[in-house]
Each structure stands twice: as structure tokens, then as C-alpha cells.
N, C-alpha and C positions, 0 to 999 in steps of 0.2 A: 504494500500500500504506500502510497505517495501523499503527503500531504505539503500543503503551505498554509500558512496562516500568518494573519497581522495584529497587530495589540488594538483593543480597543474595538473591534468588528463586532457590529451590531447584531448579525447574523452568520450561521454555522449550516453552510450545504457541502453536501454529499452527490460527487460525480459520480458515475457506475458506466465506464463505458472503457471499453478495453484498445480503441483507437485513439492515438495519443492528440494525431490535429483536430478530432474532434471534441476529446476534451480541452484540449488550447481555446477550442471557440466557444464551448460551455463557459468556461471558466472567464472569460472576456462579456460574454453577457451577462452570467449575475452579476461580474464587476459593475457593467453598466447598468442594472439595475436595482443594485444593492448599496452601491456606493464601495464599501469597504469590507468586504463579509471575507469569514473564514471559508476554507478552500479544502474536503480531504477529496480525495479522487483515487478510485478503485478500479483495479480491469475484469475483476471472475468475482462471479456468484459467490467463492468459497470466502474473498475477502470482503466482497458487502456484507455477509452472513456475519464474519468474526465482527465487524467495525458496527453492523447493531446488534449485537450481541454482547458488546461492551459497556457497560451500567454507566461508566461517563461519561459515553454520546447523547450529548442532548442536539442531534439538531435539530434546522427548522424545515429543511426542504432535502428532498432526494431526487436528483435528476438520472433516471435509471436507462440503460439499452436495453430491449428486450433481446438482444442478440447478440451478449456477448459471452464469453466462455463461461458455461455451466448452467447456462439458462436457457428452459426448456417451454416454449410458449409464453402464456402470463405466468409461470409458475414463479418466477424471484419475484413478479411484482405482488401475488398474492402471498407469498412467505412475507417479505416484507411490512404485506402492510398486516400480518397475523402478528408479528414479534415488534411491531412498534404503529399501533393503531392511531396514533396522534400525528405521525409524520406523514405532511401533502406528499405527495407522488406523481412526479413528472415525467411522463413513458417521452424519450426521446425514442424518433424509430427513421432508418430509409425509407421505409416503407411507407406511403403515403396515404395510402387507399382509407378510403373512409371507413368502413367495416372495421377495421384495423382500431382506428380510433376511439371509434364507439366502445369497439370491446374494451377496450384498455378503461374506458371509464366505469365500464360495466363490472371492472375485474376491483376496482378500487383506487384508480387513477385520477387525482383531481385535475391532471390536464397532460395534452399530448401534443410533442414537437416535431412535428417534421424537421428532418435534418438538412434538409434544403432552404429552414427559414432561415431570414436573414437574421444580422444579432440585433437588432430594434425589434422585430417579434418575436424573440426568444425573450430578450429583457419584458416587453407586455406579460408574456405568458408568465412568465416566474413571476411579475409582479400580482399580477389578478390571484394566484394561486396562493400567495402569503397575504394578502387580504382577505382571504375566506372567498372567492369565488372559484368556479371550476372555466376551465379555456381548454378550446378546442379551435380548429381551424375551419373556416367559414368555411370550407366545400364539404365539413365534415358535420354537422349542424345538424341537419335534414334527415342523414344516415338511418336508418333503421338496427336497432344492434341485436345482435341473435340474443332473445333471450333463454336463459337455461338456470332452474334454479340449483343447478349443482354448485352453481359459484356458492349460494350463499352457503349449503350444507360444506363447503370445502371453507369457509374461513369458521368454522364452528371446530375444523380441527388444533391441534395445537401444533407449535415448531416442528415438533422431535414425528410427531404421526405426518408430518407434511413430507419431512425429509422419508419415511419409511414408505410413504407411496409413492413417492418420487424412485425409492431403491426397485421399489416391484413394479414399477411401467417398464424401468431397465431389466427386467426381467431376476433379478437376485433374489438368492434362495433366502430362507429365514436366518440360516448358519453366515452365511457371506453379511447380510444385513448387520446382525450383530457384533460382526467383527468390524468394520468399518464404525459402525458408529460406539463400537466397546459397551455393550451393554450387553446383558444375555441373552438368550434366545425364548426366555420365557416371557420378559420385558417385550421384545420382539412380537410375539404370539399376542401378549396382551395390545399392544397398538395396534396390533393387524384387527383384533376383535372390534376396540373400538373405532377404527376406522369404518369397518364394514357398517357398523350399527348408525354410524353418523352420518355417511354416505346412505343410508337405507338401500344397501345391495347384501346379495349372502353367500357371495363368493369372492376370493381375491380378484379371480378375473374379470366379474362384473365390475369393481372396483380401477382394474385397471384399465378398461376400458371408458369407463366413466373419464378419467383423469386425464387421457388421451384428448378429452377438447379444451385441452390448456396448449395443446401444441398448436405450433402454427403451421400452415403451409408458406412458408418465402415464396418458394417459388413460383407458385399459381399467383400472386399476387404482383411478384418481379414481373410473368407474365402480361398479367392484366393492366398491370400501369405499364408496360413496354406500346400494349394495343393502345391503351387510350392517348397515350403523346404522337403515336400514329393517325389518329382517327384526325 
């Protein structure tokens, strides 16, 4: 993890993006719209996880990629916002498409950045979003967003049950489960239980297919906006 910071900043954001000019231009917009704010900036899911998972992270803003190493659809942006429910949430994305958008607000996102905006709409968005509004991009407004109540049954789980169905969409057995995260396998068995219950399915496979529309398709979507600057 990388951080900067300055004495006296009024404000404390968190970058989550694993492309370094792109965080150069993050970081030059909250400038511009924050004035003086602290600065930490992360590249993988494993180090946003440690940096809120830290009891003396108080920030105020997360400006997150949904597509940087370790992140698997919305699924960092809904751990995220399970293990720090008070912090706004900024889906920066290439991806532009509006569906995209939506969902991201659907998922717990108080606003989402196209990586093609300029920094005077990036500074807007970060601003509306630290004064209690939600921002979205005007072609994204209209949007229809899928809705699916598994979102809301999936932030009813806790950190450790998020990370074990994250282990079994990757297919890991109960034993491999336990070993990566050091805990037993009865520990193990027991999150699988309640998961499924919380999830209201009654298999792990129902479950990990459930979990599966947190992924995203890039691709079909790189497609779709490839047609539409066509069109």
C-alpha cells in the first residue's frame, strides 16, 4: 500500500485502483475538490481489505475499480460496504455503459465515475457524494437497473461468510477454505450453514450460483460500447 498525506487535511480518501496514471488523476481530483485531503491508494482487493480492516481508518470517501486485482464483479464493492457501512462509495469503472452504473448503485455505490471523465466531473462527483447526495452520469439517469433481491440477502452476511462464498464460487473444498483463511473446518461448515440459510438456498451450489451475479461480463459490455461509438 502507498500512501501520502499532509498535516492538517480536512479529509481522508481511499484510492483502490491498481493502475498507477489512473490513480495520478484520482488523486488530482479530490485535490481539486477537496482542497487538501489525505491520500492512501491501494492496487488489490487483499490491500483494501487489510486498510479497512484497520480500526484506525477513519475515512471519509472510497474511490474503488471494480476491476482490479482480486475483484470479482461488485463483490469488493459489497464487502466493503459490509465491513465499513458508513463509508460513501465511488465505483470508478472503463466501462461506461449504463446498466453498469445502475448496478453499482444498486450494489451500495453512492456514485459512479466513468474513467473517461474529465477531473472537473470527477471533483463534482466526489463533491455531491461527501455532501450526502448520490451522482451518476447523465446518460446513466434513465437506466433501468436489474433488480435482484439477493443483493440485499448478500449484505445480511458478515466479512468472514462473504470471503467463504467468494472461496466456493472458486470452487475450494471446505479443507483448502480453512486453510487459507486459518480457521477450522468446522468454523468453515458452520459459515457454509449460515450462509445457505441467509441466502435462503439449500445447497452450496444453489448458493454459488446465486453469487455468480456479482460477476461481471467486461467483455459483452467492451463489446457493446465498441457498437455504440460505431453506431
Amino acid at each position: 500500500m502507498n500512501t501520502s498525506s499532509k498535516a492538517g487535511s480536512a479529509h481522508r480518501v481511499i484510492i483502490a485502483d491498481d493502475h498507477p496514471l489512473f490513480r495520478t488523476a484520482l488523486s488530482q481530483a479530490v485535490s481539486q475538490a477537496l482542497g487538501d485531503p489525505e491520500l492512501l491508494t491501494v492496487g488489490s482487493v487483499d490491500e483494501l481489505t487489510a486498510l479497512l480492516a484497520d480500526s484506525n481508518n477513519d475515512a471519509d470517501l472510497l474511490l474503488l475499480d471494480l476491476n482490479m486485482p482480486g475483484a470479482r464483479g461488485y463483490s469488493a464493492l459489497v464487502h466493503a460496504r459490509s465491513v465499513a457501512s458508513s463509508l460513501p462509495v465511488i465505483v470508478v469503472s472503463a466501462h461506461e455503459d449504463a446498466s453498469v452504473a445502475q448496478a453499482a448503485l444498486e450494489h451500495g455505490a453512492a456514485g459512479f465515475i466513468p474513467k473517461s471523465a474529465s477531473p472537473e466531473t470527477m471533483a463534482e462527483a466526489i463533491s455531491a457524494v461527501l455532501s450526502g447526495q448520490r451522482w451518476i452520469p447523465a446518460h446513466a439517469e434513465n437506466a433501468e437497473p436489474d433488480k435482484d433481491d439477493f443483493t440485499e440477502k448478500l449484505a445480511t452476511l458478515t466479512p468472514q461468510q462473504q470471503r467463504v462464498l467468494m472461496m466456493l464460487t472458486d470452487g475450494l473444498l471446505n479443507k483448502q477454505i480453512a486453510i487459507d483463511l486459518d480457521i477450522s473446518e468446522a468454523t468453515v461448515k458452520a459459515h457454509i450453514t449460515a450462509i445457505l440459510r441467509k441466502l435462503d438456498v439449500h445447497t452450496r451450489t444453489q448458493a454459488v450460483i446465486a453469487a455468480r451475479s456479482l460477476e461481471i461480463d467486461w467483455g459483452n459490455y467492451a463489446r457493446r460500447e465498441l457498437n455504440d461509438s460505431n453506431s
